[in-house]
TORKOL-4160 file (C-alpha; in steps of 0.2 Angstrom, whole numbers, padded with zeros to 4 digits, m for minus):
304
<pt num="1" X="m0112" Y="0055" Z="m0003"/>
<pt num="2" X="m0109" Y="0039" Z="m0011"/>
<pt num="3" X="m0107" Y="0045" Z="m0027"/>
<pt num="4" X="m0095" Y="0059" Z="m0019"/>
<pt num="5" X="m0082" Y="0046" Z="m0014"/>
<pt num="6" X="m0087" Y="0035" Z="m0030"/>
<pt num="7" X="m0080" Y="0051" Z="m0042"/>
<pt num="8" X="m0062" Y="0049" Z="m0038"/>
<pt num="9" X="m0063" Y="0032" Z="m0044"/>
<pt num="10" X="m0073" Y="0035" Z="m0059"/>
<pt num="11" X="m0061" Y="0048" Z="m0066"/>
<pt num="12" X="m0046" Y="0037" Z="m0063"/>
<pt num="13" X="m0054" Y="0022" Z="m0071"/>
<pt num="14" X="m0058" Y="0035" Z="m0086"/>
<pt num="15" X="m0042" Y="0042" Z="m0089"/>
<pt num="16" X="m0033" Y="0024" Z="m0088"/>
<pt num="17" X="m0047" Y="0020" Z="m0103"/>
<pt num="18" X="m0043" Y="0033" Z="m0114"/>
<pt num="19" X="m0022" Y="0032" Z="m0110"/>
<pt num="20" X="m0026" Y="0013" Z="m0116"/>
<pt num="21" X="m0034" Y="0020" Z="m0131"/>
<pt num="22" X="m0021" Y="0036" Z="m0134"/>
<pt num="23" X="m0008" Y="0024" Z="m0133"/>
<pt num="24" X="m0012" Y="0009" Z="m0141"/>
<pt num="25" X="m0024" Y="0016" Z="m0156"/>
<pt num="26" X="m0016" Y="0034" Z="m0158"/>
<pt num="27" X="0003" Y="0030" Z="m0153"/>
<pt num="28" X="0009" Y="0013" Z="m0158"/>
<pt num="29" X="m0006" Y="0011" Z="m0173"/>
<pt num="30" X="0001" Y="0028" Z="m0179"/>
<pt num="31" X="0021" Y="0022" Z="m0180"/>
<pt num="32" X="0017" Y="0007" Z="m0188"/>
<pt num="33" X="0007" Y="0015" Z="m0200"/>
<pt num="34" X="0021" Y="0028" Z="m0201"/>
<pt num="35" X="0030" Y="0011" Z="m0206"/>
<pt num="36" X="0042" Y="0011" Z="m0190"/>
<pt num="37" X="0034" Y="m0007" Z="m0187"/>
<pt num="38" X="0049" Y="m0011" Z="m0173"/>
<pt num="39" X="0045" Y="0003" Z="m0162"/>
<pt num="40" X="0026" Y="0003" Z="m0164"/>
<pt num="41" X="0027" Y="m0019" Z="m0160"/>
<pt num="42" X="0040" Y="m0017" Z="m0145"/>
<pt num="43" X="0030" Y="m0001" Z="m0140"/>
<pt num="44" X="0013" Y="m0013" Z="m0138"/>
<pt num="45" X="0022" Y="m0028" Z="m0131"/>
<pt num="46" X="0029" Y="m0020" Z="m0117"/>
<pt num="47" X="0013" Y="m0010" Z="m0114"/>
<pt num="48" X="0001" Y="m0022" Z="m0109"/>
<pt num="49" X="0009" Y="m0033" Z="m0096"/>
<pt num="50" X="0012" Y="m0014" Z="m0085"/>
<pt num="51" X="m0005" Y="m0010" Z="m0090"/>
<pt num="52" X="m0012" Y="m0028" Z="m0084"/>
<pt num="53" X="m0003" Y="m0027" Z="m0067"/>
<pt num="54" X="m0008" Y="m0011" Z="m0064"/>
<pt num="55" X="m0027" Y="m0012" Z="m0067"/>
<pt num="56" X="m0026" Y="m0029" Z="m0058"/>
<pt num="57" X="m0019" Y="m0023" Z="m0043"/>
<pt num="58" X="m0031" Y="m0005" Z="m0044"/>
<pt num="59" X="m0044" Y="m0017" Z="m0044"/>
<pt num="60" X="m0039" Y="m0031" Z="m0029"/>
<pt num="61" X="m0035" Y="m0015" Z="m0016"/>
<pt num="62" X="m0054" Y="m0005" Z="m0022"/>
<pt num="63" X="m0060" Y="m0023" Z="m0018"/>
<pt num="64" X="m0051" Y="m0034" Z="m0003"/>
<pt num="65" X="m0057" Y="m0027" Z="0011"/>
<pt num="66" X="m0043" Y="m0021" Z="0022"/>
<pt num="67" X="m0046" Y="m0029" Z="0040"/>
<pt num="68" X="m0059" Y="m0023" Z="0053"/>
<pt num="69" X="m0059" Y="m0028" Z="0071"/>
<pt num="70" X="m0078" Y="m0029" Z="0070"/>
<pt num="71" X="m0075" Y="m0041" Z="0056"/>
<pt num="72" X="m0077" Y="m0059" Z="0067"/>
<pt num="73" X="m0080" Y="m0068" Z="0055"/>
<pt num="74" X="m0061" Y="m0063" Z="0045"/>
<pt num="75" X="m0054" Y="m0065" Z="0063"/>
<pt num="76" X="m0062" Y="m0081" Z="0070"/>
<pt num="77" X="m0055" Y="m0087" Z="0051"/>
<pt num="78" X="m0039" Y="m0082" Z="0052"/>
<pt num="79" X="m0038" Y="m0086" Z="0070"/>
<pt num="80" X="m0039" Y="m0105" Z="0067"/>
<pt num="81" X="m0022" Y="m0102" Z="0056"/>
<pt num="82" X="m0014" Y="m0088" Z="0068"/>
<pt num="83" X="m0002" Y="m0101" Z="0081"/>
<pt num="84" X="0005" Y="m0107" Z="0064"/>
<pt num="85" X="0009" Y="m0092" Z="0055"/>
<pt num="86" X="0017" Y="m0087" Z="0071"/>
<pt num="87" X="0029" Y="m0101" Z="0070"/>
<pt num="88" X="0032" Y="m0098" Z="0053"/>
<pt num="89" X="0039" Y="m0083" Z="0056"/>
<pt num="90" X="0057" Y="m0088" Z="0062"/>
<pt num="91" X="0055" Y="m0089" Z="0081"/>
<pt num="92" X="0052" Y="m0069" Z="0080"/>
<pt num="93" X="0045" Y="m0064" Z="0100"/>
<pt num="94" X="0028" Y="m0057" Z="0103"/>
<pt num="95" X="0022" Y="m0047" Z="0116"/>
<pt num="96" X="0009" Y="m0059" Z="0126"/>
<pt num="97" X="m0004" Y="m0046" Z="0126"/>
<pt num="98" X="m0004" Y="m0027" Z="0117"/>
<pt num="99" X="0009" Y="m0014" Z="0119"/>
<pt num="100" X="0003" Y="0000" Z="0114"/>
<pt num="101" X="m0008" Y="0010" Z="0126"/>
<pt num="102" X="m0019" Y="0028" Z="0130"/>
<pt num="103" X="m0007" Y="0040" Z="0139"/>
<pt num="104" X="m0013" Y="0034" Z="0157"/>
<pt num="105" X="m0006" Y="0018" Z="0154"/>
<pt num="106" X="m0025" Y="0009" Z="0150"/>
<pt num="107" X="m0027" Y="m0002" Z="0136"/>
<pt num="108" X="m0033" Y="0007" Z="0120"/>
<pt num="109" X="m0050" Y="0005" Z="0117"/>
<pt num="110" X="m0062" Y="0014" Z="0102"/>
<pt num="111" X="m0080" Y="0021" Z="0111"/>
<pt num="112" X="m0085" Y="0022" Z="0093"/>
<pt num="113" X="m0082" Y="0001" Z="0092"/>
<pt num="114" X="m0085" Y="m0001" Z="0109"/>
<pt num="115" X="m0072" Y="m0014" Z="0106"/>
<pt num="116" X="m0054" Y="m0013" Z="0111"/>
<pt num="117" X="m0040" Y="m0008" Z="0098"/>
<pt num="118" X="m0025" Y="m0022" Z="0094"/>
<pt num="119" X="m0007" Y="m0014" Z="0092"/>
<pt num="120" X="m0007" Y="m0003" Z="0077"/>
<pt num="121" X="m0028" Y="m0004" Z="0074"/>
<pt num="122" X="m0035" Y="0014" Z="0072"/>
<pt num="123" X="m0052" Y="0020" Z="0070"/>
<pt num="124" X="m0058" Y="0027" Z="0054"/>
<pt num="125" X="m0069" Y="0042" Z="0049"/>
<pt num="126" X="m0071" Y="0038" Z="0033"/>
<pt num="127" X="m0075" Y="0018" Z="0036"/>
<pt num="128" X="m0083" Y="0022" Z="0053"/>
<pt num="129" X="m0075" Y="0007" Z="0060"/>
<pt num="130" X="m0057" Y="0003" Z="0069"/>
<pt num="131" X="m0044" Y="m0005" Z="0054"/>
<pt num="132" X="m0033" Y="m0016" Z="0057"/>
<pt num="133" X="m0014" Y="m0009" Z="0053"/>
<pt num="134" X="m0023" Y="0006" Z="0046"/>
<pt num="135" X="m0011" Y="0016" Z="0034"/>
<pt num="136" X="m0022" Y="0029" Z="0029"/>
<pt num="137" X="m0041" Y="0032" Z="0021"/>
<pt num="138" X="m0038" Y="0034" Z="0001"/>
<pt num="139" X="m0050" Y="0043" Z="m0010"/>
<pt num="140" X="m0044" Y="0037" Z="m0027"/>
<pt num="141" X="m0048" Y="0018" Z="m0020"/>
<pt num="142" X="m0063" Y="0025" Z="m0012"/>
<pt num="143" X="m0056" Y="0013" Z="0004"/>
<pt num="144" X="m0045" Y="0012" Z="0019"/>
<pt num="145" X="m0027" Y="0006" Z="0016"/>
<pt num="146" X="m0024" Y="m0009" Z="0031"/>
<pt num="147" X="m0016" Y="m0025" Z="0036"/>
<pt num="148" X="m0028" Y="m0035" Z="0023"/>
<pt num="149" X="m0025" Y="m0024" Z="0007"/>
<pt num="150" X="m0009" Y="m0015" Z="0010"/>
<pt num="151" X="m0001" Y="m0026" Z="0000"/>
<pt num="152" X="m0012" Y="m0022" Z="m0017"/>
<pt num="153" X="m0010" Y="m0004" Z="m0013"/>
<pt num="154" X="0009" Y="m0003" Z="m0011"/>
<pt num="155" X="0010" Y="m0015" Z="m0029"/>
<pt num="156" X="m0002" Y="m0003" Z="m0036"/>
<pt num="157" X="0010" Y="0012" Z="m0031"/>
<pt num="158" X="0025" Y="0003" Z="m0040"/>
<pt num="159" X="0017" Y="m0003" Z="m0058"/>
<pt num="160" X="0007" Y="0014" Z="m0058"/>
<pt num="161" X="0024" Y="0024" Z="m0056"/>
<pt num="162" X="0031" Y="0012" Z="m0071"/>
<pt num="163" X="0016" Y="0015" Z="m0081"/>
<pt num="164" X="0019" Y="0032" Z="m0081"/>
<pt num="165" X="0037" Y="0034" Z="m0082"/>
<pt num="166" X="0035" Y="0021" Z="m0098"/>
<pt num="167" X="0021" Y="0030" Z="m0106"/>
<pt num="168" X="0031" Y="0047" Z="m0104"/>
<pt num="169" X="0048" Y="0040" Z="m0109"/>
<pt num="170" X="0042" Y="0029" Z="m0124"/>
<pt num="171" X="0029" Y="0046" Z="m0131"/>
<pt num="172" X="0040" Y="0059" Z="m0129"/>
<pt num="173" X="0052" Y="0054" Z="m0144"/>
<pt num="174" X="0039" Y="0052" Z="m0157"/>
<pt num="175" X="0032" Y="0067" Z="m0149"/>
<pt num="176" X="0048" Y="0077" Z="m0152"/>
<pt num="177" X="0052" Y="0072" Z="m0169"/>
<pt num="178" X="0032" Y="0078" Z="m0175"/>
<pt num="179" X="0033" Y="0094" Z="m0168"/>
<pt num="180" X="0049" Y="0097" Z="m0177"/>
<pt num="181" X="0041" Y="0091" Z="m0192"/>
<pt num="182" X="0036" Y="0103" Z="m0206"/>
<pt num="183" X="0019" Y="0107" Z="m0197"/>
<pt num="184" X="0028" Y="0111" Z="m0181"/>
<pt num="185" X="0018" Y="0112" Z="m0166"/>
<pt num="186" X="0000" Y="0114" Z="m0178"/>
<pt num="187" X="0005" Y="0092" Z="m0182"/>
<pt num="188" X="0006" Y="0089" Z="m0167"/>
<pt num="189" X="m0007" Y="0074" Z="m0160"/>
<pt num="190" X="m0017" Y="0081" Z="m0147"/>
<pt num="191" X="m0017" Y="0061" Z="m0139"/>
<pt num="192" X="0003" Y="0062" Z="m0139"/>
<pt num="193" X="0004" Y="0078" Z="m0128"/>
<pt num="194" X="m0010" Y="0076" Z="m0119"/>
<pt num="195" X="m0001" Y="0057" Z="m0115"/>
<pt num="196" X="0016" Y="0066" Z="m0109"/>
<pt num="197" X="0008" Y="0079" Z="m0099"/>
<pt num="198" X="m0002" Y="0068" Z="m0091"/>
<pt num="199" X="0008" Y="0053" Z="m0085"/>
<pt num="200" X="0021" Y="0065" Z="m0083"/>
<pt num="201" X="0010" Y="0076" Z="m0069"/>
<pt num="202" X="0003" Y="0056" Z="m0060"/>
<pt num="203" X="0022" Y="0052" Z="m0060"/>
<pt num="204" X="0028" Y="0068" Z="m0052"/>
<pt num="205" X="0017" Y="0062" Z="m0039"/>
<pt num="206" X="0018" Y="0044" Z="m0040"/>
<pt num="207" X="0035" Y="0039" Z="m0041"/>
<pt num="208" X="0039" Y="0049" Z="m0024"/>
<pt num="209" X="0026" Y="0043" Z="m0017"/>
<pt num="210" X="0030" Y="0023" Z="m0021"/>
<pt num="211" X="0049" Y="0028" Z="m0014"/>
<pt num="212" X="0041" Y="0032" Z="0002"/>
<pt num="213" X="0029" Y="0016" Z="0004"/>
<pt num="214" X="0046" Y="0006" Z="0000"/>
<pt num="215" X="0056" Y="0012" Z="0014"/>
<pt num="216" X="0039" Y="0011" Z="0024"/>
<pt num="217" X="0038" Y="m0010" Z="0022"/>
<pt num="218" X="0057" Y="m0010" Z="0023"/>
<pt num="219" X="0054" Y="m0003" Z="0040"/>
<pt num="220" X="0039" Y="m0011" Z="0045"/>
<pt num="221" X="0030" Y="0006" Z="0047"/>
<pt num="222" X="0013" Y="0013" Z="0042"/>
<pt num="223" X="0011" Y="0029" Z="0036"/>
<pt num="224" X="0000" Y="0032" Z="0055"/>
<pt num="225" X="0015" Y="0026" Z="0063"/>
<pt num="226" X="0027" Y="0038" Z="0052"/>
<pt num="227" X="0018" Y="0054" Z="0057"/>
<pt num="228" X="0011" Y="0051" Z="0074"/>
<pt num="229" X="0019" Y="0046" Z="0093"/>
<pt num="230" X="0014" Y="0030" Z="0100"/>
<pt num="231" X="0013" Y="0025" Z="0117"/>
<pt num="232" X="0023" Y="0010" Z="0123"/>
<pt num="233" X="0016" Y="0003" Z="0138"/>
<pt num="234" X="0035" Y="m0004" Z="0149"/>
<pt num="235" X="0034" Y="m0019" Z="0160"/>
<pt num="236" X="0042" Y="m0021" Z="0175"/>
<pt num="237" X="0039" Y="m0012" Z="0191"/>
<pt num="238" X="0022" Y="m0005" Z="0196"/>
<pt num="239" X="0022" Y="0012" Z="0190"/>
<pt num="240" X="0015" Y="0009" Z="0175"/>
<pt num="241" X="0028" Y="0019" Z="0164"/>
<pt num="242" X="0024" Y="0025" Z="0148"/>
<pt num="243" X="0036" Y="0029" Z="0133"/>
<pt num="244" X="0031" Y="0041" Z="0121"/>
<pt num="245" X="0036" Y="0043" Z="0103"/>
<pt num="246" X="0038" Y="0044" Z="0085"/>
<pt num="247" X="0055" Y="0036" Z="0081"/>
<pt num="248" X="0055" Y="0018" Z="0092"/>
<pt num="249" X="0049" Y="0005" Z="0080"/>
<pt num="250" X="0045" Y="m0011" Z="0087"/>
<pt num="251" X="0038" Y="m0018" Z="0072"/>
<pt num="252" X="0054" Y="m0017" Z="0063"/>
<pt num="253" X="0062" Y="m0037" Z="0062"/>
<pt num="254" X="0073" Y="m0035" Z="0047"/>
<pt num="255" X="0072" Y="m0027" Z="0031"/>
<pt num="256" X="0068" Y="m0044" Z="0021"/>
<pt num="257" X="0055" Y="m0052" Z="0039"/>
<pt num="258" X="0047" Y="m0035" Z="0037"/>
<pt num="259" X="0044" Y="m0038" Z="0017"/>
<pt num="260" X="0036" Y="m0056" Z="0021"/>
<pt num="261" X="0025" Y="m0048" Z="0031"/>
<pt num="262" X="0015" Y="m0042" Z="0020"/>
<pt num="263" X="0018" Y="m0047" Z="0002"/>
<pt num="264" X="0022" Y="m0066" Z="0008"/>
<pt num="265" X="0034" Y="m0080" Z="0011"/>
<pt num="266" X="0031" Y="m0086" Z="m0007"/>
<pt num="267" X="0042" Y="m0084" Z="m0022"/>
<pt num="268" X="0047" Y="m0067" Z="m0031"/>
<pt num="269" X="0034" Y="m0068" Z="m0044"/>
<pt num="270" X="0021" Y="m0072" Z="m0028"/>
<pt num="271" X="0028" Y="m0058" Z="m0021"/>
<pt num="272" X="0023" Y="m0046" Z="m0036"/>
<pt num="273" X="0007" Y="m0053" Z="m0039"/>
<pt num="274" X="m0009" Y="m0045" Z="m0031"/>
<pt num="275" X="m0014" Y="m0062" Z="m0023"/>
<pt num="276" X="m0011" Y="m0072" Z="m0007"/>
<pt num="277" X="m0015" Y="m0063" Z="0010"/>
<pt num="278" X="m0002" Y="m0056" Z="0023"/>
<pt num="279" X="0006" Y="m0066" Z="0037"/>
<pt num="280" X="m0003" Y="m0067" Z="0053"/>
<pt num="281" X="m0021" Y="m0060" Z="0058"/>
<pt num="282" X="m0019" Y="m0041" Z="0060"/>
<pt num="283" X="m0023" Y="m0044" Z="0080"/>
<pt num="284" X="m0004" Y="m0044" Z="0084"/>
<pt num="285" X="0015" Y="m0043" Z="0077"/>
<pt num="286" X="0029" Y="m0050" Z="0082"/>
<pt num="287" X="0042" Y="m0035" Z="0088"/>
<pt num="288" X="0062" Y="m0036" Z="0088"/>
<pt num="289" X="0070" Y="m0042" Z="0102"/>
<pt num="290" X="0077" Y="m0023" Z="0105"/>
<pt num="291" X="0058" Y="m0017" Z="0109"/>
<pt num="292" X="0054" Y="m0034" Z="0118"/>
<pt num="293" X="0069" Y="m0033" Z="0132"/>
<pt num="294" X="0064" Y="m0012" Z="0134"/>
<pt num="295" X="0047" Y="m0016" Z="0134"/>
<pt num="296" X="0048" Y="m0028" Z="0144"/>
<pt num="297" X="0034" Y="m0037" Z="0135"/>
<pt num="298" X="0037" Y="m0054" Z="0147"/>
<pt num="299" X="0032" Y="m0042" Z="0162"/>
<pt num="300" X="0017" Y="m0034" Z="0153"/>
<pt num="301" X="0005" Y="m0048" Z="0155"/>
<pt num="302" X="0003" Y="m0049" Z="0174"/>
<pt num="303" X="0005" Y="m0029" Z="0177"/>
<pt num="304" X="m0013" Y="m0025" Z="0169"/>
């Protein structure tokens, strides 16, 4: 089973290898060979920096473990830090306990765990353990996407899509121009085709897929929370009211809040950089002050 989930790893690993090798070797090599020693330099220079970014953050997201209530020893670490963090974050309200619940109005809790599930926690197959801000289970990183390593994954989204559209952009000319050479399509270099069909097909995928992540951390919003309703215990009265749904976002404090969040209050380059760690411990979030007056999150606390 092991070596199951391993494979999707593997075969991405290998084709990023021999794209290295097809590009670098075969492409650039042949056009300064070819004596177009401007393109071929340019072509190599711009390369590697996407190239490094890429395989950097491939690497932190398959390795930084994304955050699992079991994991005490990441809470109790964290924890120590968690009251200043919170007042880092410009004041922004929190709801004293969780506010999301099971449909009857009782706190969330995994029977898998046996431990009860933070807002926006969910329990994974795939992990066999409850993650904190799960986004989804991801075969190609052979790991859950969470609160801990969502911010590698989402940077591996973007410098993926710009390695393909730049190795599809920058082969496609010298591509064009051999295959309308006097051998035609028989001079064709099997690395240059196979380069465009390739990054082309990831890309097609890829670049979408990146759009979408964006205007999730604009929003705040895993792709769990995108798809699926929630329920949002209100405050207030006896009645134990539940709303239900899809659309109310809580978690949604401002496009450039929601940003620091996860990738960081630090500085653009920080920002882009597969390091640092989000902000706050994954256990809670501070909501708008929308969700906290309809909530009625002051409420909350003493009606459980």
């Amino acid at each position: 089973m092991a070596v199951v989930n391993a494979s999707p790893v593997v075969l991405l690993c290998l084709i990023f290898t021999w794209s290295y090798w097809a590009f670098n070797f075969s492409l650039s090599m042949g056009l300064l060979k070819e004596g177009h020693t401007l393109q071929g330099s340019l072509y190599i220079l711009f390369y590697h920096p996407i190239f490094i970014l890429c395989m950097w953050s491939y690497w932190a997201v398959c390795r930084t473990s994304p955050g699992f209530t079991v994991d005490v020893r990441l809470l109790a670490h964290d924890h120590n830090n968690s009251k200043d963090v919170i007042a880092m974050q410009d004041q922004e309200q929190r709801s004293p306990i969780p506010i999301t619940v099971k449909r009857d109005g009782n706190r969330r809790y995994c029977q898998k765990c046996k431990l009860e599930k933070f807002d926006r926690t969910h329990h994974c197959r795939q992990c066999g353990k409850c993650v904190l801000k799960m986004d989804h289970h991801c075969p190609w990183i052979n790991n859950c996407v969470g609160f801990q390593n969502y911010k590698a994954f989402y940077l591996f989204l973007v410098y993926a899509s710009t390695y393909c559209v730049f190795v599809f952009a920058t082969t496609l000319p010298p591509t064009i121009i051999q295959v309308n050479g006097p051998m035609s399509i028989l001079g064709l270099n099997l690395n240059w085709g196979l380069l465009i069909f390739v990054s082309g097909i990831f890309g097609l995928f890829l670049v979408p897929f990146t759009i979408f992540h964006t205007r999730q951390l604009c929003k705040n919003r895993s792709t769990i929370e995108y798809y699926e309703k929630a329920n949002y215990r209100m405050g207030g009265g006896s009645s134990r009211d539940i709303m239900r749904s899809k659309y109310f976002n809580p978690w949604d404090i401002g496009t450039r809040k929601n940003i620091d969040q996860v990738l960081g209050k630090g500085s653009l380059w920080q920002k882009l950089m597969p390091i640092g760690k989000p902000l706050g411990d994954g256990s809670s979030f501070p909501i708008n002050s929308y969700a906290y007056d309809t909530l009625g999150a002051d409420d909350i606390q003493g009606e459980f």
